[in-house]
N, C-alpha and C positions, 0 to 999 in steps of 0.2 A: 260615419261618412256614407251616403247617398253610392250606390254603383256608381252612377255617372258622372257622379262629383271625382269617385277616385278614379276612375276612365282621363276625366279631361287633364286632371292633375299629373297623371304620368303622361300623356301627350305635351305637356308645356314642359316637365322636366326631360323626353327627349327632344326636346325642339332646343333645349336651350344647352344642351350635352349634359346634364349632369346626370342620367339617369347611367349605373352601369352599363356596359354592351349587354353583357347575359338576361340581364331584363327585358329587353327590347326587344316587337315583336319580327322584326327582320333587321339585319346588319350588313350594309355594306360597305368595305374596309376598302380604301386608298393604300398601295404602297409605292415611295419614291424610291426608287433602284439609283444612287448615283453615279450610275458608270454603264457604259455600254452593255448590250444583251452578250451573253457568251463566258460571264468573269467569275470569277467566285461570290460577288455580291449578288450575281441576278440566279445563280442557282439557289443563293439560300433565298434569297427572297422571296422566288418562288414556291420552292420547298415547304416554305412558311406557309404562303398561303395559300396549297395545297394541301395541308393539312390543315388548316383554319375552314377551308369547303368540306372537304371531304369526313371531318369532325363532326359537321353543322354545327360548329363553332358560330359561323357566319355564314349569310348567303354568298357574298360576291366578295372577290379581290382585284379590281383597278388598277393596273401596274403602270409604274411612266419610269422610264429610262432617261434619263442625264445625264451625259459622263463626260467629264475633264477634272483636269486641276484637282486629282484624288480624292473627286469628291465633292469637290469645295462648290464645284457651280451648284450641283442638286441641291446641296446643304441650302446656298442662299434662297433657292427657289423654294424649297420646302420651306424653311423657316419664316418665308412672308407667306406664303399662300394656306400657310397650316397652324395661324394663330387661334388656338381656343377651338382646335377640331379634334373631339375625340375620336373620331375613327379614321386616323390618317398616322402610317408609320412610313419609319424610312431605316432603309440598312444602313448601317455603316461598320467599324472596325478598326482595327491596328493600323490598315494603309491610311486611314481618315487620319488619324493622329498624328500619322508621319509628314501629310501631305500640308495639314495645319500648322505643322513646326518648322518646315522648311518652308514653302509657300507665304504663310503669313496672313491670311485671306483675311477680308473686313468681317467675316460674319463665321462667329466661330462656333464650337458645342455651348458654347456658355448660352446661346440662343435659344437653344431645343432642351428637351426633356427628356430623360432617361430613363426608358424603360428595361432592356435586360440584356444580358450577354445571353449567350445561342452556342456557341459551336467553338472549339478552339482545333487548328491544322498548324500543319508543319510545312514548309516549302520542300520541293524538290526540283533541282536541276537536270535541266535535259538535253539533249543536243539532238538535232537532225539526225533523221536514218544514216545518211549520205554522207554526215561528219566525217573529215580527215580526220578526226579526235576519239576516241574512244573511252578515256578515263577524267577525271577531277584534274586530275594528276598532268595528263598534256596539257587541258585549258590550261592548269597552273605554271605552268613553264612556258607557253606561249606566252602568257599576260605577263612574267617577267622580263623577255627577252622585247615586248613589244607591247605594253600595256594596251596603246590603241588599237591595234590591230584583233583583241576580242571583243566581242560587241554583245554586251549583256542584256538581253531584252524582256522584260515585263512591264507590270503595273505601272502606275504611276510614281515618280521621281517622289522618294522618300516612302514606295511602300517594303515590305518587310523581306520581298527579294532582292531589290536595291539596296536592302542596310547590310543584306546578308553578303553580296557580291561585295561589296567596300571591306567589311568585317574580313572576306577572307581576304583580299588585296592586303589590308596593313598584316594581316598575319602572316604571310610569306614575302616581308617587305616592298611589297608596290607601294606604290602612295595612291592612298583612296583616290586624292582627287585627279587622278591620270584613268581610273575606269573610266570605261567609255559604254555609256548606260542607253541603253534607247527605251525611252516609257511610252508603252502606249493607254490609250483609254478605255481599252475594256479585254475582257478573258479573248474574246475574237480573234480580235486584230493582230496581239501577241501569239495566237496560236497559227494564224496565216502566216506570219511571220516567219516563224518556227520553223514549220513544216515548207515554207515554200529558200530556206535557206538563206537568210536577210539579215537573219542575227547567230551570232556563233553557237553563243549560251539564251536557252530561256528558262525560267523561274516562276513558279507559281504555286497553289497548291494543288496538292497530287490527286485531286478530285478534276480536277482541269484539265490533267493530260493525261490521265488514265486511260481512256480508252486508245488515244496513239502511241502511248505506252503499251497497252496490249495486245495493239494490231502492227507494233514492230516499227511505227511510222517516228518514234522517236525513243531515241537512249537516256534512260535515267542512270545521272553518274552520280548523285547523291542528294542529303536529305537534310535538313539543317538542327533532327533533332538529337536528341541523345541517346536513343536507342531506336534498334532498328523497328519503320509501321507495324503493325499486324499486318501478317499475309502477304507483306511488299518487300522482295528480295533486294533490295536496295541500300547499300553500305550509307553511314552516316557519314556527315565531313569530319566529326568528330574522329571517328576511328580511323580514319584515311588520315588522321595526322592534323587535320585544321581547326582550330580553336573557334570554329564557326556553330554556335547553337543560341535559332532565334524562333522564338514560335510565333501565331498567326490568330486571330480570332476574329469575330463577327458578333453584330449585336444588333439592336433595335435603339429609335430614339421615335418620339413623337413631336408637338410643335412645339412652339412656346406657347406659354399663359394657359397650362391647362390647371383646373384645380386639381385640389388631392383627389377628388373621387373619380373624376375623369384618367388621373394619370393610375390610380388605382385598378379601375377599370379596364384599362387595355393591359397593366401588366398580370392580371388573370385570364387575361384570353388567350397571352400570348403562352402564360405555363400550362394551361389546357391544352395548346396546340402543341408544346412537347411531348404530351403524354398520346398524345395520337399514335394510333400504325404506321398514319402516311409519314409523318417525323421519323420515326424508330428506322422507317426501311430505309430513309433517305440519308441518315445518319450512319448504317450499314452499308450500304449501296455507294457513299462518296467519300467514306474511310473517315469521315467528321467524329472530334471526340464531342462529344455532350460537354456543355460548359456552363450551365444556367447559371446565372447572379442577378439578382433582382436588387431592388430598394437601394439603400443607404451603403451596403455592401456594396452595389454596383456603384454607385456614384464616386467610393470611393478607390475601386479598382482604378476606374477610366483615369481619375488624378493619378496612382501611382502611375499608369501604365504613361500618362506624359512625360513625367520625371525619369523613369527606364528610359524609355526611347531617346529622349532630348540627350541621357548622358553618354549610351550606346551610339546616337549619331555623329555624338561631339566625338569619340576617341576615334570612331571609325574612319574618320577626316572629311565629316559631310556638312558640318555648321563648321 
């Protein structure tokens, strides 16, 4: 083949997406953040594609924020506007799943395509500087004596510190459905919240409140995993006695209707972008465990992780 026979021929295979990213002589990647700036999903998003720049993985990362209904609107918005685009990802995670099983939205993951898990966290409970409360242990005995009168506040309604607040309710007899949940739509608003005294308890991962954790501006009274973080002096609910242990994770999806080589294609860009510095520190820096799962693995994660959540919801008294 002629040079510029095979010139024009890779121009029409990226014109048409099927040439990998890596081939291509410049990339600039879309990502859809389903939730307000400030949350867990817009740090990793970021993160990503900070590391996807700073790699020269890719030239440019395009970010668009959408946030309600956990998720669900960006989901709709991405899944029409990102038919057959290879260079368009969008975060999503555990809250996505919870938000889709309670919610019910028309337009579900079965839309989009799957490209990889990212990161897996634990939640942690905080309370205001200024809290009349100090321990797990007060909230718990308030929420008995007055279940409405604590006001749980994170994510959105069915994400993974809402399942964990209900979890502990039926564990020390409240009935789940007496919490009194306030969701908001992004890391932000929940942490305004927080800090400005609006909700009793908040919830999220400990990359989120770490720094008003370290500057004293709120109390961490516990953690939902099974042993206590690295480096975070923070008793788990487990050892305080409550049979509360739920973890947290984060991933990537692209549109619908990409072929194999397209969806091929993004999920090497995005395991190149794990093996970056900027990843590594950001992984280090927001206490995130490493949690990659790609391909066939991945697809079949996301199915189990519906069927955990749907039966953890159900006992928890949320369906």
């Amino acid at each position: 083949m002629r040079r510029d026979d095979f010139l024009k021929s890779l121009i029409a295979l990226a014109a048409a997406g099927s040439l990998p990213l890596s081939v291509r002589a410049a990339t600039n990647l879309k990502m859809m953040i389903p939730a307000n700036p400030g949350g867990g999903w817009d740090s990793t998003g970021r993160a990503l594609g900070k590391a996807l720049t700073e790699g020269k993985i890719v030239d440019t990362v395009q970010y668009e924020n959408k946030g309600g209904a956990a998720g669900a609107l960006g989901l709709a918005q991405f899944a029409n506007s990102a038919k057959g685009d290879g260079s368009s990802l969008m975060m999503m995670g555990a809250v996505m799943l919870g938000g889709i099983i309670t919610g019910k939205p028309p337009v579900g993951l079965d839309k989009v395509t799957p490209i990889a898990r990212l990161t897996s966290e634990y939640n942690v409970f905080v309370l205001p500087a200024n809290s009349p409360f100090k321990t797990m242990k007060d909230v718990v005995e308030q929420m008995k004596k007055d279940p409405g009168s604590v006001k749980w506040g994170g994510g959105s309604r069915g994400s993974t510190e809402h399942i964990a607040a209900c979890m502990l309710a039926r564990d020390v007899g409240v009935d789940p459905k007496k919490v009194n949940y306030v969701a908001f739509r992004g890391g932000g608003e929940a942490t305004a919240a927080i800090l400005g005294g609006n909700v009793t308890v908040g919830g999220s991962g400990y990359s989120e409140f770490s720094e008003y954790i370290n500057t004293g501006k709120m109390l961490p009274i516990g953690v939902t995993s099974d042993k206590r973080l690295k480096g975070i002096n923070v008793p788990t609910l487990k050892e305080q006695g409550y049979n509360v242990l739920l973890g947290n994770w984060r991933g990537v999806y692209a549109g619908p209707g990409l072929s194999p080589e397209q969806r091929k294609a993004l999920t090497e860009l995005v395991v190149r972008a794990t093996k970056t510095p900027a990843w590594i520190d950001a992984l280090e820096k927001n206490n995130w465990t490493s949690a990659l799962l790609t391909g066939k693995e991945f697809d079949e994660f996301v199915d189990y992780e519906f069927a955990s959540l749907r039966a953890t919801m159900h006992l928890s008294g949320m369906l």
